[in-house]
C-alpha positions in Angstrom: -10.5 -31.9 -11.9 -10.3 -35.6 -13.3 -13.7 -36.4 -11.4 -16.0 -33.5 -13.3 -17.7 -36.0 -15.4 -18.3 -38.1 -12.3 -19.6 -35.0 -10.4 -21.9 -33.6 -12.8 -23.6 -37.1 -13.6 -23.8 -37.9 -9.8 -25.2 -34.5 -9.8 -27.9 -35.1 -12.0 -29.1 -38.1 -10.9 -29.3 -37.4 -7.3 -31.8 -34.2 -8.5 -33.7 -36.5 -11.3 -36.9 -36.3 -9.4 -37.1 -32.6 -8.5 -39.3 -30.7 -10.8 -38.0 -27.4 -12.2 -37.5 -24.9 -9.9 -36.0 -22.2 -11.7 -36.6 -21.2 -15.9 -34.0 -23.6 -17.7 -33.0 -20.7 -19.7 -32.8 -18.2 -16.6 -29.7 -21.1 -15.7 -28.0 -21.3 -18.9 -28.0 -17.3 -19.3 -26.5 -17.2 -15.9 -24.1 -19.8 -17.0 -23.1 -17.8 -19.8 -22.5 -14.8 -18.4 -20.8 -16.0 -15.6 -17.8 -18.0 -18.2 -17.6 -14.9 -20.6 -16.9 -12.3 -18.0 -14.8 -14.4 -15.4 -13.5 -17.8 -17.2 -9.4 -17.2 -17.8 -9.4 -19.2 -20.9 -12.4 -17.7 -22.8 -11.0 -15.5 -25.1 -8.5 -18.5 -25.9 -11.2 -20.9 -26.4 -13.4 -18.0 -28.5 -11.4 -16.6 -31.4 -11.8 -14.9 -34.8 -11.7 -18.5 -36.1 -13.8 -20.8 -33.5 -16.3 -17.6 -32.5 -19.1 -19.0 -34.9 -18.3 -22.4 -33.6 -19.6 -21.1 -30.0 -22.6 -19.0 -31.1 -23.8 -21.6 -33.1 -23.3 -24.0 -30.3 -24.6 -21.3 -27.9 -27.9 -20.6 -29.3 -28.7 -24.1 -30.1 -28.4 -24.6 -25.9 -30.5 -21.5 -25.4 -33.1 -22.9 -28.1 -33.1 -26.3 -26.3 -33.5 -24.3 -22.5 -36.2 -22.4 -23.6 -38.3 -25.7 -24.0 -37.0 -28.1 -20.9 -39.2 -28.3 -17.6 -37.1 -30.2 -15.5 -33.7 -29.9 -12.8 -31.9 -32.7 -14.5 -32.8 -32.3 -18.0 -31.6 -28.1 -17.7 -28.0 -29.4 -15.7 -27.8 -31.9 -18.6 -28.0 -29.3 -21.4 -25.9 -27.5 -19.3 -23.2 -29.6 -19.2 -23.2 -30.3 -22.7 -23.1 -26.2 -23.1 -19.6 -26.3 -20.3 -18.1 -29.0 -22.2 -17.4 -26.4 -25.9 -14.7 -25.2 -23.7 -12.8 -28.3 -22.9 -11.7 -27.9 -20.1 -11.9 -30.0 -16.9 -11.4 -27.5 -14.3 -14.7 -25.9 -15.3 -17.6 -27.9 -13.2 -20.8 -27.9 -11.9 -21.3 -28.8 -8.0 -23.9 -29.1 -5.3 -24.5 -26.0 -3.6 -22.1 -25.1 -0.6 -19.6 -27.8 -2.1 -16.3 -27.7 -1.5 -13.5 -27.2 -3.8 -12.6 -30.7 -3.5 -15.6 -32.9 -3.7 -15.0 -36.2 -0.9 -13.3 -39.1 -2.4 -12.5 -43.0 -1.5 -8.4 -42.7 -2.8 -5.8 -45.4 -2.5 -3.8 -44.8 0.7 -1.0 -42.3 1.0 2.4 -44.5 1.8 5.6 -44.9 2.1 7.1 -48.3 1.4 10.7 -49.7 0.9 10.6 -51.3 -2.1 13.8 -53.3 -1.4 16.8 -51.9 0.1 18.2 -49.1 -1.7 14.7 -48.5 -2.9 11.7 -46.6 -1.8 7.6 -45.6 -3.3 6.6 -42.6 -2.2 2.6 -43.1 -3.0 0.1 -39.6 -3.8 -3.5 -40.3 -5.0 -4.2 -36.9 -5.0 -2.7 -32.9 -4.9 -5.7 -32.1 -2.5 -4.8 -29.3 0.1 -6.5 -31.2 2.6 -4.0 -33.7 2.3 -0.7 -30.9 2.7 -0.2 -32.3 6.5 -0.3 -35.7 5.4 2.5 -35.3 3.0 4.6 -33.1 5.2 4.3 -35.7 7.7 5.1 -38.7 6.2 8.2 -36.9 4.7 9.2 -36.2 7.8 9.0 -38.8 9.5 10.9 -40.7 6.4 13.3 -38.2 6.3 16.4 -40.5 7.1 15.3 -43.4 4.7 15.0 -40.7 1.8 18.4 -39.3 2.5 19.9 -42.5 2.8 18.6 -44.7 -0.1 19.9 -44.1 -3.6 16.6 -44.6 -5.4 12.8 -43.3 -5.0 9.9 -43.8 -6.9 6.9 -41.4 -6.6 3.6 -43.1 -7.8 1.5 -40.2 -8.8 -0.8 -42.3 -11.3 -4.5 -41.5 -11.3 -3.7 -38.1 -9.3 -6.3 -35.6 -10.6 -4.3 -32.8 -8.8 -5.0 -30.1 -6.6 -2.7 -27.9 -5.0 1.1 -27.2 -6.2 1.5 -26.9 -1.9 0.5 -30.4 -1.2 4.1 -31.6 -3.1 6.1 -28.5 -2.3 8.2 -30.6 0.7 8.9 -33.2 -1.8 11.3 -30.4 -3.7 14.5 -30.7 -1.6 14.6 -34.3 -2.2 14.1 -33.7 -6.7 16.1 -30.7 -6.6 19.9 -30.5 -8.9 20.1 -26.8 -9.9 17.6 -24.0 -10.3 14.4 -24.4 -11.2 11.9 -22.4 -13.7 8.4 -22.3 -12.7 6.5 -20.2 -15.9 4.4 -17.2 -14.3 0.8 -17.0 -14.2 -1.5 -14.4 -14.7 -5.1 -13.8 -13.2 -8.2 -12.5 -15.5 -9.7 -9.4 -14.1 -13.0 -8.9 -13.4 -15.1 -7.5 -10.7 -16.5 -11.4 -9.5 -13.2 -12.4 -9.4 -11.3 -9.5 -7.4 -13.9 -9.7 -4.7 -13.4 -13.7 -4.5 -10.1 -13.2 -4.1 -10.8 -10.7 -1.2 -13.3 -13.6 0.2 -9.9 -15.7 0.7 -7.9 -12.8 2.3 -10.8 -12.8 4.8 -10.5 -15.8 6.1 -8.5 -17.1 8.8 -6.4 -19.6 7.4 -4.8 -17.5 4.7 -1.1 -17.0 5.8 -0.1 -13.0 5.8 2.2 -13.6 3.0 -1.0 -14.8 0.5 -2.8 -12.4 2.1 -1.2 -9.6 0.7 -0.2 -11.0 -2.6 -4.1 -12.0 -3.4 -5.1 -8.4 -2.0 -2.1 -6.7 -4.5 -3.9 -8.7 -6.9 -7.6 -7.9 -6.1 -6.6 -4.1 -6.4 -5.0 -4.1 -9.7 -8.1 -5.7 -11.2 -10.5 -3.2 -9.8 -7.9 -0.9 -11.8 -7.8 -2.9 -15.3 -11.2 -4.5 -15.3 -11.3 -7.1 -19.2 -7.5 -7.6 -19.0 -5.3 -9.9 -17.4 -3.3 -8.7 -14.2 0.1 -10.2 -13.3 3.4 -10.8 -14.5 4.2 -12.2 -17.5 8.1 -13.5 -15.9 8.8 -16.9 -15.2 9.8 -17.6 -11.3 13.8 -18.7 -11.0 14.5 -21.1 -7.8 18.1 -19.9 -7.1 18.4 -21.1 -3.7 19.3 -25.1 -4.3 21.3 -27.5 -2.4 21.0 -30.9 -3.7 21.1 -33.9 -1.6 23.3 -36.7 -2.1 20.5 -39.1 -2.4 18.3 -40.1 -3.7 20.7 -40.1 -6.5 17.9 -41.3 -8.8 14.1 -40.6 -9.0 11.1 -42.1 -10.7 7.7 -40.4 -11.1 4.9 -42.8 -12.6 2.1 -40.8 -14.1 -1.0 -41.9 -16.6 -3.9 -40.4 -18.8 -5.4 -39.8 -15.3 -2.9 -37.4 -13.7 -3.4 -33.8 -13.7 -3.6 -30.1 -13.0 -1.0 -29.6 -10.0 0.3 -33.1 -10.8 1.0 -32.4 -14.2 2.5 -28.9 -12.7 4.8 -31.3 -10.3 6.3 -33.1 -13.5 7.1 -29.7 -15.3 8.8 -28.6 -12.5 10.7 -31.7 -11.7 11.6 -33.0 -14.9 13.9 -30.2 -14.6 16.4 -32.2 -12.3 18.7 -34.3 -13.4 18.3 -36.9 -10.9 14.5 -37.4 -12.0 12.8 -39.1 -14.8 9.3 -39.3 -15.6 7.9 -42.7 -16.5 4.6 -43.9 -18.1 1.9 -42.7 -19.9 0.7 -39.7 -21.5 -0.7 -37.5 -18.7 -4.6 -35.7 -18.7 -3.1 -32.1 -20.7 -5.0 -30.1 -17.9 -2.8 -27.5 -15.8 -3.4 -24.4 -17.8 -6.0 -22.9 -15.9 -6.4 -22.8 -12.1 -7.6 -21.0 -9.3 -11.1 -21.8 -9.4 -13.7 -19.3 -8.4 -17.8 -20.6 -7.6 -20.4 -18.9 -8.6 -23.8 -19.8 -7.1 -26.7 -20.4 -9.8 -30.4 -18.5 -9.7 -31.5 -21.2 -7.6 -28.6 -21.5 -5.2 -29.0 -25.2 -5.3 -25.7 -25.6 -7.5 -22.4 -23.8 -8.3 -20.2 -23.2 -11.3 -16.6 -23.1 -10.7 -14.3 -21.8 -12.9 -10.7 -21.3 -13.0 -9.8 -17.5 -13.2 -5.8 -18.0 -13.4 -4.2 -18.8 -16.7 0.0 -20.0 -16.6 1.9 -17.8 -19.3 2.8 -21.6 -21.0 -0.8 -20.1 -23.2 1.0 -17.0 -24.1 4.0 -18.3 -25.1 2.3 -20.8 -27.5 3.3 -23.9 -24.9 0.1 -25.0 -23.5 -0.9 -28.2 -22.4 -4.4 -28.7 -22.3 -5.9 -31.4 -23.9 -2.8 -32.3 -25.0 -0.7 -33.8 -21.7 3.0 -34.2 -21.0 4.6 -37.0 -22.8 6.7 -39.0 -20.4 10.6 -39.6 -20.6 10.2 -43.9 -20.7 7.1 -45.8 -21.2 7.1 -49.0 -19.4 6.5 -52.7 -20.9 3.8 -54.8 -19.6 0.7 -53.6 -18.1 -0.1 -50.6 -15.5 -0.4 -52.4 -12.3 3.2 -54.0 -13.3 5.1 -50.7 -13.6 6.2 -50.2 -10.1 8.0 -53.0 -10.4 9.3 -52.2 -13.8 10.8 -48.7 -12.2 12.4 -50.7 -9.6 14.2 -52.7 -12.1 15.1 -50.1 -14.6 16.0 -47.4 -11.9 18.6 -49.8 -10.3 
């Protein structure tokens, strides 16, 4: 997520006076094993033409671990051995984390902007915050059906889950929708994570079986990725007469599922996106932890890759260009989308 460079140095410093509690090198061989088994984007990131690149930069790490005595001085080599891949889904976290690590966020509102116009505001994708969202759309329902013009402010959103903006659909929505497929990376770490999930209680019956269809083809086709390649085809549409026009403000800082929200809704004809060039971080997902020797950390990686990488249209590190970039400065572009939307 956007916040892995603020985990991992938080991280270190809060274990910076702990001597060393497990071999440096017994953590970076974990490490290693654990991304080239189970990490969806390795054998993207490690071809015939960048495979030196990564030994080279491999065995320089394990040179370096074989020499360092301390916590914070192993996480640090660590993370300098994660960030080869490039990719900000793959972090390291306390131990017994959760996927989401706590966060101070703007609010969550709803304001009229003026009357024809209303700011729909999302800091972040979290799951946690699915209620929140489904609430507050509900409870706006009326104003949103009855004002031509919305603006969504999904700036400095580091994502989280494509359900958190799934009830904001009906409201985007002109004619079907293509959502590209994804495809999970089998491996025996991941098929029984994925069976964790179906064990819990909170997992809806419909995810349930999916995840357990999905768990039981890897078993069968272990080093090969499970899933279909066919993109998803929304057929079932019935747009709303307003809001006849809609703005979604993004930035560098807006990611993963948010990124994911823009594909999906720049598809509509009512909607344009406006602002900056957004993080280029949505092909991987689904992120599995794996708890280090020590079990006093965890490395999560995402074990899901979209078929975008397949068909030669990823996104990472490179971002979604948006459809009008705004004059003036940042904290002025609200304003700027009222204007230009009316």
């Amino acid at each position: 997520m956007r916040h892995i460079f603020l985990i991992v140095l938080s991280f270190i410093i809060h274990h910076s006076t702990l001597a060393q509690r497990c071999a440096c090198s017994k953590n970076l061989d974990f490490a290693i094993n654990k991304v080239e088994h189970n990490y969806a984007g390795f054998r993207d990131k490690v071809t015939d033409q960048t495979r030196a690149s990564y030994q080279a930069h491999t065995d320089s790490l394990r040179t370096q671990a074989a020499s360092i005595s301390s916590d914070s001085a192993c996480r640090r080599a660590l993370y300098r051995w994660l960030r080869w891949f490039k990719d900000g889904h793959i972090s390291m976290r306390p131990f017994g984390s959760s996927q989401m690590v706590t966060e101070t966020l703007p609010p969550f509102a709803f304001t009229a902007l003026d009357s024809q116009t209303s700011l729909l505001t999302l800091p972040s994708m979290s799951n946690g915050y699915k209620s929140l969202v489904d609430s507050m759309l509900h409870a706006n329902d009326q104003t949103l059906r009855s004002k031509p013009f919305l603006i969504i402010d999904c700036r400095n959103n580091g994502g989280g889950s494509d359900n958190t903006w799934a009830s904001i659909k009906p409201y985007l929505v002109t004619q079907p929708v293509v959502t590209d497929g994804r495809q999970f990376w089998a491996s025996e770490d991941n098929a029984n994570y994925l069976l964790e999930i179906v064990g819990k209680k909170e997992t809806d019956k419909k995810t349930r079986k999916y995840l357990k269809s999905v768990a039981a083809e890897m078993k069968k086709r272990p080093g090969t990725f499970v899933g279909t390649m066919d993109a998803r085809r929304e057929i079932s549409v019935v747009p709303l007469p307003n809001p006849r026009k809609v703005v979604i403000l993004v930035n560098q800082r807006s990611a993963s599922s948010t990124e994911n929200l823009v594909l999906w809704a720049r598809q509509s004809k009512k909607v344009t996106i406006m602002g900056g060039l957004t993080a280029g971080m949505a092909d991987y997902g689904n992120l599995y932890p794996a708890v280090a020797p020590c079990r006093d950390w965890e490395l999560w990686l995402p074990i899901m890759r979209s078929n975008r990488v397949a068909d030669g249209r990823g996104i990472d590190n490179v971002g979604l260009q948006p459809d009008v970039k705004p004059d003036g400065e940042e904290g002025e572009w609200v304003e700027y989308a009222r204007k230009w939307i009316r």
